[in-house]
Backbone as JSON, one array per atom type, in Angstrom:
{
  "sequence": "XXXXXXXXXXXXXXXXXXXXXXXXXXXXXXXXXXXXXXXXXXXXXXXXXXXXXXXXXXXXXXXXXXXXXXXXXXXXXXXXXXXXXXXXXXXXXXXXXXXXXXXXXXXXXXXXXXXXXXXXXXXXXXXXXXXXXXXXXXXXXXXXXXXXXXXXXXXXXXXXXXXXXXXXXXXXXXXXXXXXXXXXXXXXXXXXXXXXXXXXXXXXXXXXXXXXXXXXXXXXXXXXXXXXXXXXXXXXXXXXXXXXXXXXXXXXXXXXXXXXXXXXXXX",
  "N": [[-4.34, 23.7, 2.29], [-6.1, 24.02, 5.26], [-5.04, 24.53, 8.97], [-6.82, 23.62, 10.35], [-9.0, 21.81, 8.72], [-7.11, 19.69, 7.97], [-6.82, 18.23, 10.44], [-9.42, 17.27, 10.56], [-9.5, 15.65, 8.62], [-7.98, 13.81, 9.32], [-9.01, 13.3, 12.04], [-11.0, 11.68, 10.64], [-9.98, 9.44, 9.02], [-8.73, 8.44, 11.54], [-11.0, 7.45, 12.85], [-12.35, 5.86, 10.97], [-10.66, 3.96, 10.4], [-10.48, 2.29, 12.85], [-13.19, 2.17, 13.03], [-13.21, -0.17, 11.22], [-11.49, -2.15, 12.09], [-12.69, -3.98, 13.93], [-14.49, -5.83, 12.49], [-12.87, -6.34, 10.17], [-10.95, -8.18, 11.79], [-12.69, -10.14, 12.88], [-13.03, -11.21, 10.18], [-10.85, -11.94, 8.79], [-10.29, -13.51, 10.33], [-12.21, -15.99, 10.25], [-11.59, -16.44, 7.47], [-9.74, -18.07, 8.23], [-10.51, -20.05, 9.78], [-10.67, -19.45, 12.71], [-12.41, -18.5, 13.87], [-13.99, -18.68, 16.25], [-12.62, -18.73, 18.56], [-13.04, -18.41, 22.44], [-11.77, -16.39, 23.87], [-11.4, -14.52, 22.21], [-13.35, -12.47, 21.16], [-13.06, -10.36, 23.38], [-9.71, -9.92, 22.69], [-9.63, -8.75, 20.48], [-11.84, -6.26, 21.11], [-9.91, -4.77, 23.04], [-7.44, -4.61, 20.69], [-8.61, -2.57, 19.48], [-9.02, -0.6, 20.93], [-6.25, -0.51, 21.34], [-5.44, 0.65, 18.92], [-7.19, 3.12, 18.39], [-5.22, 4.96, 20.12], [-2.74, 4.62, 19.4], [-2.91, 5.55, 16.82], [-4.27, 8.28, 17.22], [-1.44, 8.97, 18.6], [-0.01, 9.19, 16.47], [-1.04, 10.7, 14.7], [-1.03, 13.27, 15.91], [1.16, 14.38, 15.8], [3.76, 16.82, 14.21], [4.21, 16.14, 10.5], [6.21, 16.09, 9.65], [7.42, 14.43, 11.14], [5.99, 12.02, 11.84], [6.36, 8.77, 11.29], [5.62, 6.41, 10.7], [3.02, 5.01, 8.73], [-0.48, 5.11, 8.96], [-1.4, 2.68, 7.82], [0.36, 0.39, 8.98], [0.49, 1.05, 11.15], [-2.53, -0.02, 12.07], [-1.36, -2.63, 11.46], [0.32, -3.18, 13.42], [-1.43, -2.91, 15.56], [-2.88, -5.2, 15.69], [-1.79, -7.23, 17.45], [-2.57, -8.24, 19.75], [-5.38, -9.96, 19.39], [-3.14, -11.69, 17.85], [-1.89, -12.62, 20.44], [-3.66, -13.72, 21.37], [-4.41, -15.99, 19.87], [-2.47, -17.6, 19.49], [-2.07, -17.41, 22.44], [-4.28, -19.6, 22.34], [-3.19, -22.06, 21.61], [-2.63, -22.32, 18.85], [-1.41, -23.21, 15.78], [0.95, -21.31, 13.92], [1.1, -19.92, 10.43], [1.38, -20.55, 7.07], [4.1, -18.62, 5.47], [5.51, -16.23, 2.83], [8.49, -15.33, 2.27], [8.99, -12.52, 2.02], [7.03, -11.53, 3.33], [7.69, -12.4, 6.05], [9.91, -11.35, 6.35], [9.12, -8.4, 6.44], [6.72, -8.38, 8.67], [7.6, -9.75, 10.57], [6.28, -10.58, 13.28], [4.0, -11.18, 12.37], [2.0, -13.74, 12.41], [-0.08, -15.18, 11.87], [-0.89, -14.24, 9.71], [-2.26, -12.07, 10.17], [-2.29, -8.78, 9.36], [-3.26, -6.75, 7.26], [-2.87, -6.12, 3.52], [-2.8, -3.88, 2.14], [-5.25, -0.79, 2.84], [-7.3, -0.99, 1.1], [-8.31, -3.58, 1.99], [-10.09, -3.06, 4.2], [-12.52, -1.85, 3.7], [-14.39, 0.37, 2.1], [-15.2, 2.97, 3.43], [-12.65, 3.12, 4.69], [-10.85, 3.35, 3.23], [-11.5, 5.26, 1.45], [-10.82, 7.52, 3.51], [-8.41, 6.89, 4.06], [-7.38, 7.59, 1.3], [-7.88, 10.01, 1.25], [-6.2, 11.02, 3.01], [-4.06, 10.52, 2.37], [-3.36, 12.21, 0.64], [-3.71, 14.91, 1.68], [-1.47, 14.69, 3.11], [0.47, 14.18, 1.18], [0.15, 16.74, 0.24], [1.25, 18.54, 2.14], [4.11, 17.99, 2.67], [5.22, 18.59, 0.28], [6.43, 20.86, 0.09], [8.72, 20.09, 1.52], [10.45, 18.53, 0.67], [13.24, 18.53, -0.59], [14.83, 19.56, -3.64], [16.28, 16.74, -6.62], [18.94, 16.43, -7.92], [19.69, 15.79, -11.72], [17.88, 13.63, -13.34], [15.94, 13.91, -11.32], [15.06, 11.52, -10.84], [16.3, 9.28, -10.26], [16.5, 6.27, -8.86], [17.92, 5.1, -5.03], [19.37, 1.68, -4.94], [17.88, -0.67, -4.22], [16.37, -3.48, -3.05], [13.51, -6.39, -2.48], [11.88, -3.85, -5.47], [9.15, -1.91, -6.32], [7.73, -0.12, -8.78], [6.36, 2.8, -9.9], [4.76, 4.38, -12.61], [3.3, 7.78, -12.55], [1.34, 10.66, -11.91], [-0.58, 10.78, -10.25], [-1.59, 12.14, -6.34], [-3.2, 10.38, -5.24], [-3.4, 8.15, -5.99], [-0.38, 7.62, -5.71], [-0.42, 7.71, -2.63], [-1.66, 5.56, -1.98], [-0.72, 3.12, -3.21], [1.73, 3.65, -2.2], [1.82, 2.89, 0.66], [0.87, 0.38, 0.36], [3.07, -0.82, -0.55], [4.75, -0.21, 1.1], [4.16, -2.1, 3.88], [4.42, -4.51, 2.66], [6.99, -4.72, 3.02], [8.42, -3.84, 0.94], [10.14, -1.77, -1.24], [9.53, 1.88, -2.79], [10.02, 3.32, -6.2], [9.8, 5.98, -8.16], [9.08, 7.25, -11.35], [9.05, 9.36, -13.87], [9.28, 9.66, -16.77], [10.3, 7.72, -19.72], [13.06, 8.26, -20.06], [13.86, 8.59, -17.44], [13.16, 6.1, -16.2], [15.44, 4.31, -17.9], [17.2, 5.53, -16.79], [17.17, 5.34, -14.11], [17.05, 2.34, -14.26], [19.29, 1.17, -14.26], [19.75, 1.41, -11.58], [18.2, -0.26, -9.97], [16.06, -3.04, -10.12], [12.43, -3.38, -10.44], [10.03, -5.18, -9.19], [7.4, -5.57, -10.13], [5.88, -2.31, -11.92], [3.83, -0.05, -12.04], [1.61, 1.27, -14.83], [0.28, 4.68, -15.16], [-2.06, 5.12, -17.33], [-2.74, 7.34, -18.48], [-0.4, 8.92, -18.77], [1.29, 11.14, -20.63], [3.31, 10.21, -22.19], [3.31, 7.65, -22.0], [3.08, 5.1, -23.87], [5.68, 4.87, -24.78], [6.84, 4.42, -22.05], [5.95, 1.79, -21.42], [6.65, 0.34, -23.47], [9.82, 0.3, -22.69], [10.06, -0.24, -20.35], [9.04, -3.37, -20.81], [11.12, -3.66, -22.08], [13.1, -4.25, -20.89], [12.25, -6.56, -18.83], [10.79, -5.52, -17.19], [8.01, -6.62, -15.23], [4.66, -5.01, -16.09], [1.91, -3.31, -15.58], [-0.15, -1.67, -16.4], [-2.67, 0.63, -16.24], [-5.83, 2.32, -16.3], [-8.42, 4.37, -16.86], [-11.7, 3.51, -18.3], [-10.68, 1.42, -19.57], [-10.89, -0.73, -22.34], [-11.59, -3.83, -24.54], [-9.88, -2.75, -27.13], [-8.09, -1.1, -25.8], [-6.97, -2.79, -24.46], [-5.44, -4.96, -26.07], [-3.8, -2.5, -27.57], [-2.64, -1.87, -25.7], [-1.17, -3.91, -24.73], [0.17, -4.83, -26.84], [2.02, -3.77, -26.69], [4.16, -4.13, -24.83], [2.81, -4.35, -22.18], [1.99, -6.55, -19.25], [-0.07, -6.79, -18.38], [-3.23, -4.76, -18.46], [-5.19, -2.91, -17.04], [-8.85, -1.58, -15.72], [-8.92, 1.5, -13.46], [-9.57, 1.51, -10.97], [-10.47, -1.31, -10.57], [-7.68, -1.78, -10.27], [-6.58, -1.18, -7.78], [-8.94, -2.16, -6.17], [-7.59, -4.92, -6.12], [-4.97, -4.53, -5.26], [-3.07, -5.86, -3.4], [-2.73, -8.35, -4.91], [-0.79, -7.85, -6.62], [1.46, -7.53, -5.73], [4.43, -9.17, -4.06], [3.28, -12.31, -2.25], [1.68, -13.14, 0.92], [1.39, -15.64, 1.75]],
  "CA": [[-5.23, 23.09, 3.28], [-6.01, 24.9, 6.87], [-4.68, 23.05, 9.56], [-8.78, 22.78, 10.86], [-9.32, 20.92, 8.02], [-6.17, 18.93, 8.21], [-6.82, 17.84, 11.43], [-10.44, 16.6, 10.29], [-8.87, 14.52, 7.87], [-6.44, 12.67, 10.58], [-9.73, 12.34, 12.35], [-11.88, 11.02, 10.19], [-8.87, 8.56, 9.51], [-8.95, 7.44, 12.84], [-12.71, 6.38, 13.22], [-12.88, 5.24, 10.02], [-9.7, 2.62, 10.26], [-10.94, 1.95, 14.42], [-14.62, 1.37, 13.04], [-13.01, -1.24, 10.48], [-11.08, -2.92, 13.19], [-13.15, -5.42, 14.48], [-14.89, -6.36, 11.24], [-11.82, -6.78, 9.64], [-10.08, -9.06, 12.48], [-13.69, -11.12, 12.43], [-13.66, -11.26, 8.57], [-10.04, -12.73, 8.5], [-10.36, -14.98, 11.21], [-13.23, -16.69, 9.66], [-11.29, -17.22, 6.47], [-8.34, -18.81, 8.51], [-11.92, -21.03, 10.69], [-10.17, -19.28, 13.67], [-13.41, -16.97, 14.61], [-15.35, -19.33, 17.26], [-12.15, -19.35, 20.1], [-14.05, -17.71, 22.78], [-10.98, -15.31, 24.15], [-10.98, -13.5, 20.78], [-13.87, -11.19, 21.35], [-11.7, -9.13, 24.29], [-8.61, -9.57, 22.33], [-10.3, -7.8, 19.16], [-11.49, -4.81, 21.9], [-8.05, -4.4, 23.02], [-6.34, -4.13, 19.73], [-9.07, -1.73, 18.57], [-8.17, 0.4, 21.49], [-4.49, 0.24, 21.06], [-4.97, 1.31, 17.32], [-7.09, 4.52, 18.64], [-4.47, 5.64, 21.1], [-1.6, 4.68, 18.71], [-2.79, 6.4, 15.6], [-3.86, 9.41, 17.78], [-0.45, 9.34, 18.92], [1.11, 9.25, 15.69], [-1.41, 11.76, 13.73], [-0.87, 14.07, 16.6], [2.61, 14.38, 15.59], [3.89, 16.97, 12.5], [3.63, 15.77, 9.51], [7.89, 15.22, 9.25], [7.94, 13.38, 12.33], [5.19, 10.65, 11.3], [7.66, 7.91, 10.59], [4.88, 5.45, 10.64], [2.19, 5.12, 7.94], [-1.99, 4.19, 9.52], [-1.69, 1.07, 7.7], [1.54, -0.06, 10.01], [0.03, 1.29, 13.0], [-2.86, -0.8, 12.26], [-0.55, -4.03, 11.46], [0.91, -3.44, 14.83], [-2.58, -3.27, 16.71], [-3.47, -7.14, 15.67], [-0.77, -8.19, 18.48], [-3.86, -8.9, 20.66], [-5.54, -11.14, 18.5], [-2.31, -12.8, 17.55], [-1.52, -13.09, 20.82], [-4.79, -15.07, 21.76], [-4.58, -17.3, 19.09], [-0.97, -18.13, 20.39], [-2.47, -18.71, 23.79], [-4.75, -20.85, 22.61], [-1.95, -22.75, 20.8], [-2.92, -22.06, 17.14], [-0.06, -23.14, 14.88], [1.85, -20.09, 12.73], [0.5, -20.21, 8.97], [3.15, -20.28, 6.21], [4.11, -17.16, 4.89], [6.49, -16.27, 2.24], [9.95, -14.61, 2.8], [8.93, -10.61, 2.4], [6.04, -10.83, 4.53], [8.11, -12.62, 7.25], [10.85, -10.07, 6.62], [8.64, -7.18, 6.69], [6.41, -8.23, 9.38], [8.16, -10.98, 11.79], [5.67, -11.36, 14.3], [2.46, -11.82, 12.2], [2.92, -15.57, 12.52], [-0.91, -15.55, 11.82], [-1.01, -13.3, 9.03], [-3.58, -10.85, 10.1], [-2.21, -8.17, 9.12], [-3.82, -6.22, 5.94], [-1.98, -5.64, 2.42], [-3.54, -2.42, 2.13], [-6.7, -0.01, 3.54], [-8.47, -1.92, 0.41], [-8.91, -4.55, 2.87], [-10.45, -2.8, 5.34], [-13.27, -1.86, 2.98], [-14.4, 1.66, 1.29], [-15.14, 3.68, 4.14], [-11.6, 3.29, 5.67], [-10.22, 3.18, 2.37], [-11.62, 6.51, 1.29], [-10.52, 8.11, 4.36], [-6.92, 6.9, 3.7], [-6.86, 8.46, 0.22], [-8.1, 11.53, 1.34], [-5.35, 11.65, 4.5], [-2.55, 10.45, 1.82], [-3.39, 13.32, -0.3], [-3.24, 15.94, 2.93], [-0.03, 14.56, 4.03], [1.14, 14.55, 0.38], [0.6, 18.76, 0.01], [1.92, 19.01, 3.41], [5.45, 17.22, 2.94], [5.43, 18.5, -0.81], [7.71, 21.73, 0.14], [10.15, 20.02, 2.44], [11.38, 17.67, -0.01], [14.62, 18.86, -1.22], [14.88, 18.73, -5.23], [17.01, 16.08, -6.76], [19.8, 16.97, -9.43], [19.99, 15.67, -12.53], [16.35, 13.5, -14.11], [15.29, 13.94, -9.97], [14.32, 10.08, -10.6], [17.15, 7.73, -10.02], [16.46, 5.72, -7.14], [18.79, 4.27, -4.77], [19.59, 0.87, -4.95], [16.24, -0.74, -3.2], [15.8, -5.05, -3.71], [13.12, -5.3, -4.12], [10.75, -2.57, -5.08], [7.83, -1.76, -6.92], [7.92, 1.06, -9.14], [5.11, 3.96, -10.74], [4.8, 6.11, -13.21], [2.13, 8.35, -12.71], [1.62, 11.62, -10.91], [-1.73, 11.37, -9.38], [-0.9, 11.87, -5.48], [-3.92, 9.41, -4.17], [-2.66, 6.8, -6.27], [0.56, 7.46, -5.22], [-0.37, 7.45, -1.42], [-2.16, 3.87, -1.23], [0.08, 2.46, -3.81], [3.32, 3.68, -1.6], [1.43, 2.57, 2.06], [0.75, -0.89, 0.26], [4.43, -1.58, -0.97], [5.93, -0.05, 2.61], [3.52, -2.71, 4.31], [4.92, -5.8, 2.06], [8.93, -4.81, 3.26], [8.95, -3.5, -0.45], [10.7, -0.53, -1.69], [8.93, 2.36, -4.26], [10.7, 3.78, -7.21], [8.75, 7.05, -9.07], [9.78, 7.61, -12.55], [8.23, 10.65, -14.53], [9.58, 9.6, -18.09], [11.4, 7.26, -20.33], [14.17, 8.52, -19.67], [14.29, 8.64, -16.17], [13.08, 4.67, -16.74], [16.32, 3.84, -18.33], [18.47, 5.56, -16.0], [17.02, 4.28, -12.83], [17.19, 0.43, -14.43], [20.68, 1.2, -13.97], [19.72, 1.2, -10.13], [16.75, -1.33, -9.2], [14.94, -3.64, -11.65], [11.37, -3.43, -9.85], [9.39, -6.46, -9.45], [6.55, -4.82, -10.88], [5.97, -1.38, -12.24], [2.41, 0.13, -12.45], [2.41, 2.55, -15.25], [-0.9, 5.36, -15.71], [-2.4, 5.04, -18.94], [-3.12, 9.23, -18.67], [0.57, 9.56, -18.75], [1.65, 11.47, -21.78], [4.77, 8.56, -22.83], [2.58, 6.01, -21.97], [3.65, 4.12, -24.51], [6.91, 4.58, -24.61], [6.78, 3.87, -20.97], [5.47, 0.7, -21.6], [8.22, -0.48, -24.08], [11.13, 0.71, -21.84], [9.99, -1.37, -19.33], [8.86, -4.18, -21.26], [12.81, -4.26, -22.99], [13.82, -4.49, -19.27], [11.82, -7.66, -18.7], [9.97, -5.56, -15.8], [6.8, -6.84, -15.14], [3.81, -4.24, -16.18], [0.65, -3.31, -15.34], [-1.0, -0.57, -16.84], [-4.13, 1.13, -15.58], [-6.78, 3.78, -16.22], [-9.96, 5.15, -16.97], [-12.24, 3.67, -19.66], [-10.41, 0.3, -20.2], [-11.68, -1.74, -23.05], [-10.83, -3.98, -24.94], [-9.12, -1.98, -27.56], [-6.52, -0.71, -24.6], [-6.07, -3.79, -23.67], [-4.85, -5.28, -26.96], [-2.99, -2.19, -27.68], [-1.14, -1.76, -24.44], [-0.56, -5.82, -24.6], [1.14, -5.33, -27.91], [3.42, -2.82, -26.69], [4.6, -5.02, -23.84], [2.17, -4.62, -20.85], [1.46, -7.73, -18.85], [-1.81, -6.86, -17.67], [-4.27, -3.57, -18.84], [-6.76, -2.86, -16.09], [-8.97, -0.12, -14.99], [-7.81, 1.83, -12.3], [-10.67, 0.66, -10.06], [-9.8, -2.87, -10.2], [-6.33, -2.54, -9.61], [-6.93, -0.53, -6.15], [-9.82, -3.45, -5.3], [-6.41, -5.84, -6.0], [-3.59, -4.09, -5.53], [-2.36, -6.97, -2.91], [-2.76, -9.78, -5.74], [0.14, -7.81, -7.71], [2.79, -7.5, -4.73], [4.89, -10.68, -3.28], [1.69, -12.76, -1.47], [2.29, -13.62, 1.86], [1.93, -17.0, 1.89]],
  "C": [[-4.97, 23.71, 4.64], [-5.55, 23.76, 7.99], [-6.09, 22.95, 10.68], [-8.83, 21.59, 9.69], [-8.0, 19.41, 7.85], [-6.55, 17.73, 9.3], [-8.39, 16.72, 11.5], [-9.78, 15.74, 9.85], [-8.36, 13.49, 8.48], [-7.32, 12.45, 11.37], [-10.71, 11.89, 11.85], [-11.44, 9.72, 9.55], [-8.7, 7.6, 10.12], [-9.9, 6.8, 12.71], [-12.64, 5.93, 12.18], [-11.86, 3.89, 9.96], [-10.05, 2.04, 11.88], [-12.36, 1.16, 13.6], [-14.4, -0.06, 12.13], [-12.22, -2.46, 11.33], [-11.87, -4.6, 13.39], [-13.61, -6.53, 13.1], [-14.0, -6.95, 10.24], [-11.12, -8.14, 9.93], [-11.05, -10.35, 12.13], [-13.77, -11.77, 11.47], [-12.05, -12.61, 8.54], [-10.02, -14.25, 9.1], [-11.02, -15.84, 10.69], [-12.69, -17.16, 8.21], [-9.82, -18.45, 6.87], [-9.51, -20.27, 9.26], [-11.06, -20.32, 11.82], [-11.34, -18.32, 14.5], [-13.95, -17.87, 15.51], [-14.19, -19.28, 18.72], [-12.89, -18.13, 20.9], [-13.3, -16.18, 23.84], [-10.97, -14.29, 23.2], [-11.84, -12.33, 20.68], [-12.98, -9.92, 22.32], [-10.33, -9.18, 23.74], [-9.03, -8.25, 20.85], [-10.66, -6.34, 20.05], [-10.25, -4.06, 22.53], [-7.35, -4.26, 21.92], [-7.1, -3.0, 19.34], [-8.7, -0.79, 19.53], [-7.09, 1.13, 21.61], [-4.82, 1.08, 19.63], [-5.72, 2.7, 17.6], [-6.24, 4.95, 18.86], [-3.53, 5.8, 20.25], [-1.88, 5.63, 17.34], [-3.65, 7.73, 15.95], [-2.64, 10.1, 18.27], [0.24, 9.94, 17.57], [0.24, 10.53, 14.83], [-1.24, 13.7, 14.72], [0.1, 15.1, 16.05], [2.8, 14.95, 14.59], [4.27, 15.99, 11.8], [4.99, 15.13, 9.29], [7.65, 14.36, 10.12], [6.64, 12.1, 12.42], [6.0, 9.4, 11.14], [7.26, 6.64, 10.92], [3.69, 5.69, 9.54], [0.97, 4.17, 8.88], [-1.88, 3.29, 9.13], [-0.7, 0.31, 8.56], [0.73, 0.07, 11.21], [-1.31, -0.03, 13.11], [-2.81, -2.5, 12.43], [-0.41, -4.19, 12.78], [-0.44, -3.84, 15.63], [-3.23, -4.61, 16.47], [-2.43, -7.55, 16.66], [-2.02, -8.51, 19.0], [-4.64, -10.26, 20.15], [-4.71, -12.03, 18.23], [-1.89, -13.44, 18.64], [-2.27, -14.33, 22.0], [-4.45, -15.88, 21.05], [-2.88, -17.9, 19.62], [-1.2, -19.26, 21.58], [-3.31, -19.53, 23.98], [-4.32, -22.28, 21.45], [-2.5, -23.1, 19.57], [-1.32, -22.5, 16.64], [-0.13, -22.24, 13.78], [1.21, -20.68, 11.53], [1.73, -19.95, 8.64], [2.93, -19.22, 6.08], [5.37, -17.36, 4.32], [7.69, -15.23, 2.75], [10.06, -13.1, 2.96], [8.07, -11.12, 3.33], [6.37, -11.71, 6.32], [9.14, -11.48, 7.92], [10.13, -8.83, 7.33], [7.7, -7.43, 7.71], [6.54, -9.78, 10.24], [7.01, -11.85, 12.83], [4.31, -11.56, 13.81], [2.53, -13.2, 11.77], [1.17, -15.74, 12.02], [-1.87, -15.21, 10.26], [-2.33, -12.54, 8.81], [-3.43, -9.69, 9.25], [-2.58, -7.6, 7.42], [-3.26, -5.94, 5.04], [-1.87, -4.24, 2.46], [-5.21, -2.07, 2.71], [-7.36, -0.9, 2.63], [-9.07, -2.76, 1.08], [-10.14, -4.13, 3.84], [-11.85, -2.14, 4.92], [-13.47, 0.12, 2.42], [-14.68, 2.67, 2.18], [-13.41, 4.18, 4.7], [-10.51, 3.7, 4.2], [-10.05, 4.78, 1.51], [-10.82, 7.58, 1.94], [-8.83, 7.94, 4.35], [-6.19, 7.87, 2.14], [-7.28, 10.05, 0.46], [-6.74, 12.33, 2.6], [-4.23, 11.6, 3.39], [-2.6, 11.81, 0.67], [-3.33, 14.85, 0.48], [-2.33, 15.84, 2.74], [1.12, 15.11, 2.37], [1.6, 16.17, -0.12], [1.43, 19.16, 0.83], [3.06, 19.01, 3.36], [5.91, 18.3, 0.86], [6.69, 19.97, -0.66], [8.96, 21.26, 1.32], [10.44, 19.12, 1.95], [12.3, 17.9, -0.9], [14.93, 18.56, -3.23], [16.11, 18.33, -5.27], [17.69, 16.53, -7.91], [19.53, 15.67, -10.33], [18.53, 15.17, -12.65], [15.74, 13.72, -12.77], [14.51, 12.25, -10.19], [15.4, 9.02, -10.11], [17.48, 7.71, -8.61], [17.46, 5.31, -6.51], [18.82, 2.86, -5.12], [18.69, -0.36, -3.63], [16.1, -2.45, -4.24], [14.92, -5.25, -2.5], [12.1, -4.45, -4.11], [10.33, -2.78, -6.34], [7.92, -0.38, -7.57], [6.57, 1.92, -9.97], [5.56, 4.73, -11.4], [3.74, 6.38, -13.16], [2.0, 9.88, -11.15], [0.55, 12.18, -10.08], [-1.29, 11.15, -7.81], [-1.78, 10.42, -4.66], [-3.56, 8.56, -5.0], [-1.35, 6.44, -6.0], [0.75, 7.18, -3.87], [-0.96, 5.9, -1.18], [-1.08, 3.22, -1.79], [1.2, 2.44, -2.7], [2.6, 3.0, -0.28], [1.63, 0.88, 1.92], [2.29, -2.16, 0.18], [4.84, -1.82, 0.52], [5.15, -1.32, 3.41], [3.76, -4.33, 3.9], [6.64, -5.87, 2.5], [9.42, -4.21, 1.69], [9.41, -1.54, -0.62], [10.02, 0.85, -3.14], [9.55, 3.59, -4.42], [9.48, 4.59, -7.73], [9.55, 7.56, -9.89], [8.8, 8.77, -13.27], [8.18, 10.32, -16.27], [10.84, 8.7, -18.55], [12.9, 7.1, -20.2], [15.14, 8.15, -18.1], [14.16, 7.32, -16.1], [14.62, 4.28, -16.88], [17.22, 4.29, -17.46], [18.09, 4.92, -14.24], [17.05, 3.11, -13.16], [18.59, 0.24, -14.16], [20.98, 1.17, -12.41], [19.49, -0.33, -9.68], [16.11, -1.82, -10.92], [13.64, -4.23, -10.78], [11.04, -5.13, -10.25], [8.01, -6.58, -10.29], [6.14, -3.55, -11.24], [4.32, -1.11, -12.97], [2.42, 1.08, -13.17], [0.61, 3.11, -15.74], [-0.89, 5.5, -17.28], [-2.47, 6.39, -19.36], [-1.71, 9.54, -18.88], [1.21, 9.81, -20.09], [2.46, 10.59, -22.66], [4.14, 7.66, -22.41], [3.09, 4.69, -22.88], [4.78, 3.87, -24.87], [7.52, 4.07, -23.33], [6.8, 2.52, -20.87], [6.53, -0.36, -21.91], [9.19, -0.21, -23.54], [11.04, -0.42, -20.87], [9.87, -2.91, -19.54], [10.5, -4.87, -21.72], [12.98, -4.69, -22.07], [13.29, -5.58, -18.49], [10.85, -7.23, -17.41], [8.42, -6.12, -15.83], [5.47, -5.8, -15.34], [3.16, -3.88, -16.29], [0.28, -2.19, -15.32], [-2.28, -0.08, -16.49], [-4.33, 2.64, -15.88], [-7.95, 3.57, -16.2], [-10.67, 4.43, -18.01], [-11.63, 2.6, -20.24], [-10.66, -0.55, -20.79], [-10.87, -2.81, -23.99], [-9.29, -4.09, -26.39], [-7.93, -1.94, -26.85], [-6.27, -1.99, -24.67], [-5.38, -4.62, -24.61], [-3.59, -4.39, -26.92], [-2.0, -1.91, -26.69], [-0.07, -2.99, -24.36], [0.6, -5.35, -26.06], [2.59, -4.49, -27.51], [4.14, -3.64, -25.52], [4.1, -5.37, -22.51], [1.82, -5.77, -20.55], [0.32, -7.86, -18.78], [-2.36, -5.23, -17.98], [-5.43, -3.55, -18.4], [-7.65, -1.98, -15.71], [-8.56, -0.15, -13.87], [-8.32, 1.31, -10.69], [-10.34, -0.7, -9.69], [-8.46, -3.1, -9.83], [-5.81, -2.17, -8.06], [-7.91, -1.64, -5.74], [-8.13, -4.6, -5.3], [-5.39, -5.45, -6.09], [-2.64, -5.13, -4.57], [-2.03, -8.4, -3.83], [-1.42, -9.18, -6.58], [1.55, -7.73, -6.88], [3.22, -9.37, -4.07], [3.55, -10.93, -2.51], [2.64, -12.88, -0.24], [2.3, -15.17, 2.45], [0.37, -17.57, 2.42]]
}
């Protein structure tokens, strides 16, 4: 990839997670009844501003030195909004224990699981940037000795097998965005020796992947939770994946429209 075209990508990125902005903040508010206070229009133009400036700042920036993912940057730009509804003394919603961990000050819980939220324009534009960034970074990552899979020691995390990179880029944006940790296994093998690390909370495993089914049962012995996905899911697959131990057998479509319903909720 040229770095012209690169650079499209990171802005088409931008406008496309900016133009989702407001619509987004509107959309939530309205499921919390919080859309009628009458400060909230200028707090919604102010965060959409910060989130230009900030995710111009950060796409500016090579590709190592990123050390923020667009869906964060956009978490961060709801302070405005949160901090109207504050001043017009809204009481904090519950939220469960990751998504206080991982994001402290959304006391309101604006903040988005994943781009899915933010609908298919913005969503597009994220799988097309996580699949840039992924070629980009793909020679400065040092190979790992021995299966190159065994993770550190990560409570808790979410783990994949599968080696497509745009499922790997929303999937990984969505976990880092819950406080969760993600594990990438290649094979069976590597399975069994990373359980010896981390025992994921859930583990999404591609149905295209050659051990698929041995995949399946590895994980299944290991009591991990597992949710299988592809192409062409009927219900054939979904028997035979079920018998082998999968929890759930979905296409791949539906589990990108819900990939927040399979991570800790926030409350």
């Amino acid at each position: 990839m040229t770095a012209e075209s690169s650079e499209t990508t990171a802005r088409e990125l931008r406008d496309a997670f900016v133009a989702a902005y407001p619509l987004y903040v509107a959309g939530r508010l309205d499921e919390l009844g919080l859309g009628a206070l009458p400060a909230m229009s200028a707090a919604i133009a102010a965060g959409q501003a910060r989130l230009r400036a900030d995710l111009d700042a950060l796409l500016a920036r090579p590709v190592a030195d990123q050390d923020r993912s667009p869906l964060e940057v956009f978490q961060s730009a709801l302070q405005a909004p949160t901090a109207a509804l504050a001043s017009a003394g809204i009481a904090p919603v519950e939220r469960d224990p990751v998504a206080v961990n991982a994001l402290p000050g959304d006391i309101y819980d604006l903040a988005p699981a994943s781009s899915q939220a933010l609908g298919d324009a913005a969503l597009q534009a994220h799988l097309a940037w996580g699949v840039a960034k992924a070629a980009a970074v793909a020679g400065m990552v040092p190979a790992t000795s021995g299966s190159g899979d065994r993770a550190p020691m990560i409570h808790p995390a979410v783990a994949l097998v599968g080696s497509d990179v745009a499922d790997r880029a929303v999937i990984a944006d969505a976990v880092s965005a819950r406080g969760l940790g993600l594990v990438l296994w290649r094979n069976p093998g590597a399975i069994e020796h990373g359980l010896a690390s981390v025992t994921p909370v859930v583990a999404f495993v591609d149905l295209a992947h050659g051990a698929a089914d041995e995949v399946i049962r590895t994980l299944a012995a290991a009591d991990v939770r597992t949710v299988g996905f592809g192409a062409g899911v009927d219900d054939f697959a979904m028997a035979r994946y079920g018998s082998l131990g999968a929890d759930e057998v979905v296409e791949r479509s539906q589990l990108f429209d819900r990939l927040g319903d399979y991570l800790p909720r926030r409350g």
